[in-house]
C-alpha positions as CSV (number, residue, x, y, z in Angstrom):
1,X,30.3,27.0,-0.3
2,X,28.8,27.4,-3.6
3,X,27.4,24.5,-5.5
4,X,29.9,22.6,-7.8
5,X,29.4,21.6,-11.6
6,X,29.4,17.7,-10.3
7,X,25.5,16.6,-10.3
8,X,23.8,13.7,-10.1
9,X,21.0,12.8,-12.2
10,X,18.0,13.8,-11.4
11,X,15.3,11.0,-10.3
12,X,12.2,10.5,-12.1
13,X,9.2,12.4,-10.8
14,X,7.2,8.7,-9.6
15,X,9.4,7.0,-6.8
16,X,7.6,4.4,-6.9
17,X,9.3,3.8,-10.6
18,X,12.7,4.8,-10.4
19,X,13.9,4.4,-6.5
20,X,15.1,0.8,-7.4
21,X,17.4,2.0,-10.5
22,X,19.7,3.9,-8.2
23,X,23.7,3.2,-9.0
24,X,24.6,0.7,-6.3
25,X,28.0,0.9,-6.7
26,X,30.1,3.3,-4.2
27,X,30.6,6.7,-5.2
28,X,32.9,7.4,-8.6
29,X,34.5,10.9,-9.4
30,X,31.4,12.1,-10.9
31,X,29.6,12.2,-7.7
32,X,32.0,14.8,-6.7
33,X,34.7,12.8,-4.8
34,X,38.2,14.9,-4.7
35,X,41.5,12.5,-5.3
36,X,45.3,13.6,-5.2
37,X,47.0,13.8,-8.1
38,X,49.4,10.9,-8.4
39,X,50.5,8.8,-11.5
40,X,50.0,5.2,-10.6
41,X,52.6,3.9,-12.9
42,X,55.1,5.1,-10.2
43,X,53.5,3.6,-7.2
44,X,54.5,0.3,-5.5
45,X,51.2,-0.5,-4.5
46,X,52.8,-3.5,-1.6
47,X,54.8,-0.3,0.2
48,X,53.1,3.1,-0.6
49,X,50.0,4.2,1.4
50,X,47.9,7.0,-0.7
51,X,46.7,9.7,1.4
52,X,43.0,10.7,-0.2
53,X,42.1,14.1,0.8
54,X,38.5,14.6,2.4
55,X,36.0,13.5,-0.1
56,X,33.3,16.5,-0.9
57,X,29.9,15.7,-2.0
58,X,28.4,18.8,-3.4
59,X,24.7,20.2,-2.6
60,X,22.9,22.7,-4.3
61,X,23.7,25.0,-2.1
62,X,27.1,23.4,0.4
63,X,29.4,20.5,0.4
64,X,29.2,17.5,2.9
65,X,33.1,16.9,3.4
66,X,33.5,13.2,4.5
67,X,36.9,12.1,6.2
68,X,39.6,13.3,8.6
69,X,38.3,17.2,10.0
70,X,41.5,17.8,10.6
71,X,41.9,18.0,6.7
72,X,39.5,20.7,5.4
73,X,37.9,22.6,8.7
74,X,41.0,25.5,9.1
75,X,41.1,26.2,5.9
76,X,37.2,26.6,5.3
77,X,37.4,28.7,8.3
78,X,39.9,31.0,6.6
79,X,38.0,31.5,4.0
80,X,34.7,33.0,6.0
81,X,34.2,36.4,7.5
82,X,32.6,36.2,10.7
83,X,33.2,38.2,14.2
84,X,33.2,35.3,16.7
85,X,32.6,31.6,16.7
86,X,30.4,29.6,18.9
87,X,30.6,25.4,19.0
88,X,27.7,24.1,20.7
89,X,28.4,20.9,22.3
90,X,26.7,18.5,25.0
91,X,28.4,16.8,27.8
92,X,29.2,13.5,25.7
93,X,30.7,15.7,22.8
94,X,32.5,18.0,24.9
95,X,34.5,15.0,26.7
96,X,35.2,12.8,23.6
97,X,34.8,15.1,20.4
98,X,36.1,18.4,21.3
99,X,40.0,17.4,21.7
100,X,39.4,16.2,18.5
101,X,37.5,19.9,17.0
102,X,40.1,22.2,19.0
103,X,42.9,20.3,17.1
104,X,41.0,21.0,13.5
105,X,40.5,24.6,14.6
106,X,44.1,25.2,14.7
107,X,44.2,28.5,15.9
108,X,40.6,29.8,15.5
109,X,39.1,31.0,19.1
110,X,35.8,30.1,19.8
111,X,33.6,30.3,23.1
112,X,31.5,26.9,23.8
113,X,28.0,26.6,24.8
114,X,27.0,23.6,26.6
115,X,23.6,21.9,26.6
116,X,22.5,18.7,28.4
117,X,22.4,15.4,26.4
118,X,19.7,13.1,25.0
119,X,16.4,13.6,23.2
120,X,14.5,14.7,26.6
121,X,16.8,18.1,26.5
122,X,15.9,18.6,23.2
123,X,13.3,21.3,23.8
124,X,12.8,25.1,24.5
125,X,14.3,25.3,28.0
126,X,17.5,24.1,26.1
127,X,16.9,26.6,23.2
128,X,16.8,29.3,26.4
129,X,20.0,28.2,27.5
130,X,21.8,28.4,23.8
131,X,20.2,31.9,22.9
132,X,20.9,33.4,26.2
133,X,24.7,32.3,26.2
134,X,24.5,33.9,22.6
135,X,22.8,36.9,23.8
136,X,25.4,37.1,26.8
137,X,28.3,37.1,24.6
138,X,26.4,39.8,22.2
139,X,26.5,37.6,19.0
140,X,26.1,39.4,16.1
141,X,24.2,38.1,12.7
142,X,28.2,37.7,11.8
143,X,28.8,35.3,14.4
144,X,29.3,31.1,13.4
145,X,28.3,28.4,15.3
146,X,29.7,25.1,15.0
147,X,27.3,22.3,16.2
148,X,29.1,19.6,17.4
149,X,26.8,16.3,18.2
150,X,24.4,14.1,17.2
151,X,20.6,14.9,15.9
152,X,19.7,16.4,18.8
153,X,22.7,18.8,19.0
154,X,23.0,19.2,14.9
155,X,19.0,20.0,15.2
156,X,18.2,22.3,18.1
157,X,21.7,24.0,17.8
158,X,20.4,24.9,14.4
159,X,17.4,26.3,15.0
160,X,18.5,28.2,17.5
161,X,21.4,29.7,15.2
162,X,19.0,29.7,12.1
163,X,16.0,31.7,14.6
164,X,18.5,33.8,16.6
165,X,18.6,37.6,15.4
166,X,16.7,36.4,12.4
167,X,19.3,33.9,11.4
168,X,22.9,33.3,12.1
169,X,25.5,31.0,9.9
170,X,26.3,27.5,11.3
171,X,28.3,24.4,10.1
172,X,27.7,20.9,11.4
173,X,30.3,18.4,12.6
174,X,27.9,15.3,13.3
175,X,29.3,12.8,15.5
176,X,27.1,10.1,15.4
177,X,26.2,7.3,12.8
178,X,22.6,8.2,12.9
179,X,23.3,12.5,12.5
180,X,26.2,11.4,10.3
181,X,23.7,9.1,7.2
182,X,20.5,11.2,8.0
183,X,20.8,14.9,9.6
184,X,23.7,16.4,7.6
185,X,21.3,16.4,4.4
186,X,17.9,18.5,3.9
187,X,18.7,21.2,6.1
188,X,15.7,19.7,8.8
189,X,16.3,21.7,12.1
190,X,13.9,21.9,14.8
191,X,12.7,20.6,18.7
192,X,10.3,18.4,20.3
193,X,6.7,19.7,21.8
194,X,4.4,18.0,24.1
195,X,6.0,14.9,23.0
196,X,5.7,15.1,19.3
197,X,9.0,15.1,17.9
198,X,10.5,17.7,15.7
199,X,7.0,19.6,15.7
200,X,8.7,23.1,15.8
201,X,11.4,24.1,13.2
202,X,11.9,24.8,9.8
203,X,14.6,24.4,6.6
204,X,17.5,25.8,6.9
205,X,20.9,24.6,5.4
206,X,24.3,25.1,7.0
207,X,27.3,26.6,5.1
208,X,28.9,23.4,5.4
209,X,28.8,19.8,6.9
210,X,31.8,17.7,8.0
211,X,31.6,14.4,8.7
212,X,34.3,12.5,10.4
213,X,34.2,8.8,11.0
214,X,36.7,8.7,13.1
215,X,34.2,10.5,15.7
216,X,32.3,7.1,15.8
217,X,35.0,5.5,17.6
218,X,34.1,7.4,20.7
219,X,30.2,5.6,20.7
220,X,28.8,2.9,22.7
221,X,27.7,0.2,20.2
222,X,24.0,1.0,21.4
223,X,24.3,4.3,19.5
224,X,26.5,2.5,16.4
225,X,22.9,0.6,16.0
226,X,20.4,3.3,16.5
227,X,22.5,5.3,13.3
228,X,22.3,1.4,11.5
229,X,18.5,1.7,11.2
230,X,18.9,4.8,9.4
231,X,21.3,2.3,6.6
232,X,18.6,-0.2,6.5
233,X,16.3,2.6,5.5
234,X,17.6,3.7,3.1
235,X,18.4,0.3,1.4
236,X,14.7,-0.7,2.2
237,X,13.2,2.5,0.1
238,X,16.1,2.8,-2.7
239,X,18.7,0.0,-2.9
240,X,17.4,-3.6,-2.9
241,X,20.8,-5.0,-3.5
242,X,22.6,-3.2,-0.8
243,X,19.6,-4.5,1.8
244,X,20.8,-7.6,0.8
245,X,24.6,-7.1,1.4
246,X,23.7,-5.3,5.0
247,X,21.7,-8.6,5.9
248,X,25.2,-10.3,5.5
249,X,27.3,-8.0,7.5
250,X,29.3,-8.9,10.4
251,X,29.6,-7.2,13.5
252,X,29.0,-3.5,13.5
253,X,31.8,-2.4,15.5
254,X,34.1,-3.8,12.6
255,X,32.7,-2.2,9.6
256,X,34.1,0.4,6.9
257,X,31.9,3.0,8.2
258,X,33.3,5.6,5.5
259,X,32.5,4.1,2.0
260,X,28.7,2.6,3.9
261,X,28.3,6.2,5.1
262,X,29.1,7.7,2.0
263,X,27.0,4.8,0.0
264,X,23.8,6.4,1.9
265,X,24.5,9.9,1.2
266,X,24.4,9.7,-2.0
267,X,20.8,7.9,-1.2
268,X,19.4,10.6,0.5
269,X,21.1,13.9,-1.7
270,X,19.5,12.3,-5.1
271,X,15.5,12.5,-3.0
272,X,16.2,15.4,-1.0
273,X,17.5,17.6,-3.9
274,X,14.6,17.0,-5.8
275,X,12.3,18.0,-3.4
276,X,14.1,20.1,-0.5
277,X,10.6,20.9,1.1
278,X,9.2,17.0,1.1
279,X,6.5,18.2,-0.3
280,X,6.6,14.8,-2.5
281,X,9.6,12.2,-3.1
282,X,11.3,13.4,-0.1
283,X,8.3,11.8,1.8
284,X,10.1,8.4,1.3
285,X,12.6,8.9,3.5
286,X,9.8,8.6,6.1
287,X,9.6,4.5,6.2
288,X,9.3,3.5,9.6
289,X,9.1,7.0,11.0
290,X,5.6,7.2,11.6
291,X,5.2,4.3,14.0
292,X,8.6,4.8,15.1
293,X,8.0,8.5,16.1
294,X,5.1,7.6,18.3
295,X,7.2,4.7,20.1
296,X,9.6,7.0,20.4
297,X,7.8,10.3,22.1
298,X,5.9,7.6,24.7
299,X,8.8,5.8,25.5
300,X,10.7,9.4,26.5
301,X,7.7,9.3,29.4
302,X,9.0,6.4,31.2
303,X,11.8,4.8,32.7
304,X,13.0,3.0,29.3
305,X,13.2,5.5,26.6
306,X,14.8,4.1,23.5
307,X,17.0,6.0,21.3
308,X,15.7,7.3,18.0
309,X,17.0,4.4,15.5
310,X,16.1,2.1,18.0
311,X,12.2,3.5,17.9
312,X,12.5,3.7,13.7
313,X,13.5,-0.1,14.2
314,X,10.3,-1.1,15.3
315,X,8.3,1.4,13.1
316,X,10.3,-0.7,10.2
317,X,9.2,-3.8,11.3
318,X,5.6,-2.4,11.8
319,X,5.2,-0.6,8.6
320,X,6.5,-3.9,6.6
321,X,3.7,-5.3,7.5
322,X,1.5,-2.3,6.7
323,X,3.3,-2.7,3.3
324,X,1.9,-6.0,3.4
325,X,-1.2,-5.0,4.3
326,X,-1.7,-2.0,1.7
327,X,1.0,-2.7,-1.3
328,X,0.9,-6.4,-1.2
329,X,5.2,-7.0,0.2
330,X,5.2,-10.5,0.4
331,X,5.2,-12.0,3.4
332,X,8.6,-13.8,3.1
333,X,10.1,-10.3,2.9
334,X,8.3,-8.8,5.8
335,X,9.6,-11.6,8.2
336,X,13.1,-11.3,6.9
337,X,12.6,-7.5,7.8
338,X,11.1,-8.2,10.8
339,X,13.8,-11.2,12.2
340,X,17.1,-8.9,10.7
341,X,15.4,-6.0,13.0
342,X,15.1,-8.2,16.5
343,X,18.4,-9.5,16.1
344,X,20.3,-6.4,16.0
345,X,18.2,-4.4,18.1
346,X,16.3,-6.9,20.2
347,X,12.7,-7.0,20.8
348,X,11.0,-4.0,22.7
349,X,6.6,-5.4,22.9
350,X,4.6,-2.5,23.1
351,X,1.5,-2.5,25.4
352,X,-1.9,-2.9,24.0
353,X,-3.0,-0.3,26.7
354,X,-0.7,2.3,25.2
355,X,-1.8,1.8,21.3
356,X,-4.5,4.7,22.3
357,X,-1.8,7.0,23.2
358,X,0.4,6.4,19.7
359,X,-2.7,6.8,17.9
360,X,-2.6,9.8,19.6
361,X,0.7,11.0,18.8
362,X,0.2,9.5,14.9
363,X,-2.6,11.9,14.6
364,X,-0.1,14.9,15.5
365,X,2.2,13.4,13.3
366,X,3.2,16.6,10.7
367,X,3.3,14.5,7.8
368,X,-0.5,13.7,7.8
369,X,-2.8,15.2,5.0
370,X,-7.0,16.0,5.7
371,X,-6.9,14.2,9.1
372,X,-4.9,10.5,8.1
373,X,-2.4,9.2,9.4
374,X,0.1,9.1,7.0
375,X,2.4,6.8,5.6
376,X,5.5,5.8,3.5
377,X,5.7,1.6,2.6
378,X,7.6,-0.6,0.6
379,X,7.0,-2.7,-2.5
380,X,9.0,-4.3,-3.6
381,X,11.7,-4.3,-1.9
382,X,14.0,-0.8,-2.9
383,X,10.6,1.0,-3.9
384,X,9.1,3.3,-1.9
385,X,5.3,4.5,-2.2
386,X,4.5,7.9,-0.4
387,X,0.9,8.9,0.9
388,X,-0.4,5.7,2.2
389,X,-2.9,5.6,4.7
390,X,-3.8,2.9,7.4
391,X,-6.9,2.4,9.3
392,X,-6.0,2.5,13.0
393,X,-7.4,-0.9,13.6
394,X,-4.4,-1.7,10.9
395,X,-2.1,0.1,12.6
396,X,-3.1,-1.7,16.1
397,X,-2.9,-4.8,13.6
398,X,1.0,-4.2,12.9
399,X,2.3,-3.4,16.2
400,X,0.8,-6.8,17.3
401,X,3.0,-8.7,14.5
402,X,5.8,-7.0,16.0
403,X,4.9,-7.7,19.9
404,X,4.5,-11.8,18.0
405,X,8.1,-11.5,17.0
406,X,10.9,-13.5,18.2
407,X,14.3,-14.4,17.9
């Protein structure tokens, strides 16, 4: 869909002066929230229940809808011209989420193309699988796909729509926490190489993003956690005051995941619409990825691998310290970090034999500029500073703090 007249300010050009003065109260009309009409002075607020459409938070150049599919997906169909549609889906999504999709469709055919789960599928042999089904069932550039699954689904199923024939349209119905806060903004699409995550892709945005909480419901709470550390994030690099409300949350199987989810979009839309490309601010939203990436790619090699939030975890914890290191975080902060991270995702020591192979993978790292490792960090807390680099002594340094963590 088009962009709406609904913007949000635009940030200042130095993150590290402005990320702190981010409104940290939930979204307000402004932001582009959608209400029903109704006069208040007529409601009995103890036995009427208000029934709030989907909320839409406009893009530059599409609309995240947030809320019930069920609401908003027919109708957006109906209003597109396309010859057949495709929903990519993996094993997981096809079981618990697609009752859920086929109901939203209504009466909207659609042929499904099924891909093995998990971040060790995310790779070209799947991409061969999506674009010969596609091929088989002569897709046109008119065709629509519908991705329907967490990041890896949301960003191999759109590279392969956004490469196929040059580009075909797709729409993303994420289903997990972590695709729900992180993938569905900046248009990032793309696959894992020789370890190295997300090393082949490009920008792309779908015509549309719909984000259902209700899809959560249908998650272990492993994967409610790894889409947490994505939260954290973003209260670490922008929002002070809501790292401080997260530290005092409950457990996360009983939380409002709606207004939290929404809270963090509206984090991540005001960085990535300044700089779509992260060619500068957007860089920000890399806290805890560098480290965490690494973890992540070497643990896919063995027997344990962790999931992606639970990899950023550690990279978190890790690049605290850094930010201790380099910025000058104190060290009070960096252990509350570092204790919030091993009680909600436990502690994962890395082996001192293997810190040659993350250096490895760091160095591949597509972030880096003229051959450094680079970084995002913290200070203080809510401020992010981009382009930081760390000695890999340093870096050997901060994974130690976190193996020396403990409950």
């Amino acid at each position: 869909m088009g962009s709406r007249d609904q913007r949000s300010p635009a940030l200042p050009n130095l993150i590290t002066t402005a990320t702190n003065k981010f409104d940290n109260r939930l979204p307000l009309p402004a932001w582009g929230c959608r209400f029903a009409p109704c006069d208040l002075r007529r409601v009995n607020f103890e036995t009427t229940t208000i029934k709030l459409p989907m909320e839409a938070i406009p893009l530059k150049h599409y609309n995240i809808f947030v809320g019930p599919i069920e609401l908003q997906l027919a109708a957006f169909l109906k209003g597109l011209d396309y010859s057949q549609l495709f929903v990519i889906a993996d094993e997981n999504t096809e079981r618990h989420c697609l009752p859920r999709l086929e109901k939203a469709l209504g009466q909207s055919p659609f042929s499904l193309v099924s891909v093995p789960s998990g971040e060790a599928n995310k790779n070209l042999d799947s991409c061969r699988l999506i674009w010969k089904e596609l091929m088989g069932q002569e897709a046109g550039r008119d065709a629509l796909v519908i991705n329907l699954g967490g990041g890896v689904i949301g960003d191999m199923g759109g590279f392969c729509a956004a490469t196929f024939k040059r580009g075909i349209r797709f729409i993303q119905a994420p289903t997990t926490l972590l695709s729900q806060v992180d993938a569905s903004i900046g248009g990032k699409l793309g696959i894992d190489f020789l370890q190295v995550k997300n090393s082949i892709g490009l920008f792309q945005d779908p015509l549309a993003v719909f984000i259902d909480p209700a899809f959560l419901d249908t998650l272990p709470s492993r994967e409610i956690r790894s889409g947490f550390a994505e939260l954290i994030k973003h209260s670490l690099i922008a929002d002070a005051e809501q790292w401080a409300r997260i530290r005092q949350l409950g457990r996360l199987e009983n939380m409002d995941w709606e207004s939290i989810i929404v809270h963090s979009l509206h984090i991540k839309r005001r960085i990535v619409e300044q700089d779509p490309l992260e060619k500068g601010i957007r860089k920000a939203l890399n806290f805890g990825h560098t480290i965490g990436h690494a973890v992540e790619g070497l643990a896919l090699e063995t027997d344990t691998p962790l999931l992606h939030g639970e990899a950023v975890a550690i990279g978190l914890a890790c690049e605290a310290y850094l930010s201790h290191q380099i910025l000058g975080l104190p060290l009070k902060e960096v252990a509350q970090i570092g204790r919030y991270i091993v009680q909600q995702y436990g502690h994962y020591p890395q082996n001192p034999n293997h810190y040659p192979d993350l250096l490895a993978l760091m160095r591949n790292d597509k972030k880096n500029q003229g051959g450094q490792i680079n970084f995002t960090l913290i200070n203080p807390l809510g401020q992010a500073a981009i382009n930081q680099h760390c000695n890999p002594e340093l870096i050997e340094e901060s994974l130690n703090y976190y193996n020396g963590l403990a409950y």
